[in-house]
Wavefront OBJ file of the C-alpha trace (Angstrom):
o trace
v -61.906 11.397 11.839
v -60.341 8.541 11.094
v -59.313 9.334 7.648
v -57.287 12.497 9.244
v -55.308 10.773 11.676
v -54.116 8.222 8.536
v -53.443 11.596 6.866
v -51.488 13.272 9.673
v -49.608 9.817 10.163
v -48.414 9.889 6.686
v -47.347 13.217 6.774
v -45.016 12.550 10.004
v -43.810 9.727 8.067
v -43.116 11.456 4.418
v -41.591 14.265 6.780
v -39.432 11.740 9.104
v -38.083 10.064 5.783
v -36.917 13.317 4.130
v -35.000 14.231 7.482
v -33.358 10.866 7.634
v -32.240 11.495 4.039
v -30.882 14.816 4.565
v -28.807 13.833 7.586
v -28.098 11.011 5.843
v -26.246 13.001 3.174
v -24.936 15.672 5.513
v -23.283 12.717 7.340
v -22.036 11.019 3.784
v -20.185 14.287 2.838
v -18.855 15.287 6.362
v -17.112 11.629 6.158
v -16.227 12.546 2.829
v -14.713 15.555 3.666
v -12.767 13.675 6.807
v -11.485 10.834 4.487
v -9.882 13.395 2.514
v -8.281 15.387 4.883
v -6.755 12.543 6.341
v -5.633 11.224 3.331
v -3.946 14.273 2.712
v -2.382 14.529 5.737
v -1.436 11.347 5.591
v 0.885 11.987 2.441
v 1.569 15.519 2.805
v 3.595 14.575 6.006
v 4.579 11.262 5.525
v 2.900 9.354 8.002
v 2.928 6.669 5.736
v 4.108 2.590 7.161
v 6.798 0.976 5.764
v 5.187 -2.228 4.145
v 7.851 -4.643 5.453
v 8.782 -2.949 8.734
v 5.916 -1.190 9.676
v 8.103 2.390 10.848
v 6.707 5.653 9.560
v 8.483 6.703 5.974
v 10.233 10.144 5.711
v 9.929 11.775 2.553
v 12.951 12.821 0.973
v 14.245 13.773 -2.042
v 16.860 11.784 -4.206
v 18.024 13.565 -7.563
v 14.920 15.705 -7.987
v 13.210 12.610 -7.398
v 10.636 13.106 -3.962
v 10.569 9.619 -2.397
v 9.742 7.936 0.891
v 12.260 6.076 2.938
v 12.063 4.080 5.786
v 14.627 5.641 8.301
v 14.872 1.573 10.127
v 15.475 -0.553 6.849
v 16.259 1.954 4.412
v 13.646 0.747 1.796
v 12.633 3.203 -0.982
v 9.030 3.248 -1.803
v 8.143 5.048 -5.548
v 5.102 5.736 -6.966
v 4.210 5.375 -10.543
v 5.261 9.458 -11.355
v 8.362 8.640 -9.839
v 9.086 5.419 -11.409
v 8.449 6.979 -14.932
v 10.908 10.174 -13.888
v 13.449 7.551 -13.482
v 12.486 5.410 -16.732
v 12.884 8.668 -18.388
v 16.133 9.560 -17.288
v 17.359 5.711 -17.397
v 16.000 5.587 -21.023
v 18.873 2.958 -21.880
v 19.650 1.490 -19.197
v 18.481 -1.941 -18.127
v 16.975 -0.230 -15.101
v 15.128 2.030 -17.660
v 13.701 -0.927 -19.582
v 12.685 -2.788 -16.146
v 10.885 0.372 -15.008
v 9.073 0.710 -18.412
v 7.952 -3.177 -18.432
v 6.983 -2.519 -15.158
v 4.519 0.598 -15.628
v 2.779 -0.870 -18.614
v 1.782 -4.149 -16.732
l 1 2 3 4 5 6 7 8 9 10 11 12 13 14 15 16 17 18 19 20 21 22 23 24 25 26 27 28 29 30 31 32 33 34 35 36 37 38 39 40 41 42 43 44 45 46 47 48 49 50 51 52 53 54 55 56 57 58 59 60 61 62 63 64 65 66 67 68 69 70 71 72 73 74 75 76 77 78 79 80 81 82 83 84 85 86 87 88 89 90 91 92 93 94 95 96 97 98 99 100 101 102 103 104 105
């Protein structure tokens, strides 16, 4: 008697892990899922912070160039496709070269 009480213990057990595991990874992808929906909100409307004022960037576009601005202190923020646009287009340009030595660092 004893020996199937042990048994139906271990059973409950073996079938309490498994659920914990598969909620476990239902819960791991649904905050998977949120993260990137967010994030892609996030850039998609551009509800990004300006770094050094902290106001919410617009994205705009400068020359075929997309970039965000901050409306308050009219910072440009670039990221590394758009920095290589430019070094493309600046190809001789001091600017150019600075972009370039920039991206390969």
């Amino acid at each position: 008697m004893a020996d199937k009480d042990w048994l139906n213990d271990k059973l409950r057990d073996k079938e309490k892990a498994e659920e914990d595991r598969y909620f476990a990874q239902r819960d791991r992808e649904l905050l998977d899922k949120m993260k990137q929906a967010q994030a892609g909100m996030a850039t998609s409307q551009g509800l990004m912070q300006c770094p050094k004022c902290g106001t919410k960037l617009a994205t705009v576009q400068h020359h075929d160039v997309t970039v965000e601005e901050c409306p308050s202190c009219k910072g440009l923020w670039l990221d590394r496709g758009e920095l290589e646009l430019l070094s493309q287009r600046e190809n001789e340009s001091w600017v150019g070269r600075f972009i370039r030595r920039s991206i390969r660092s």
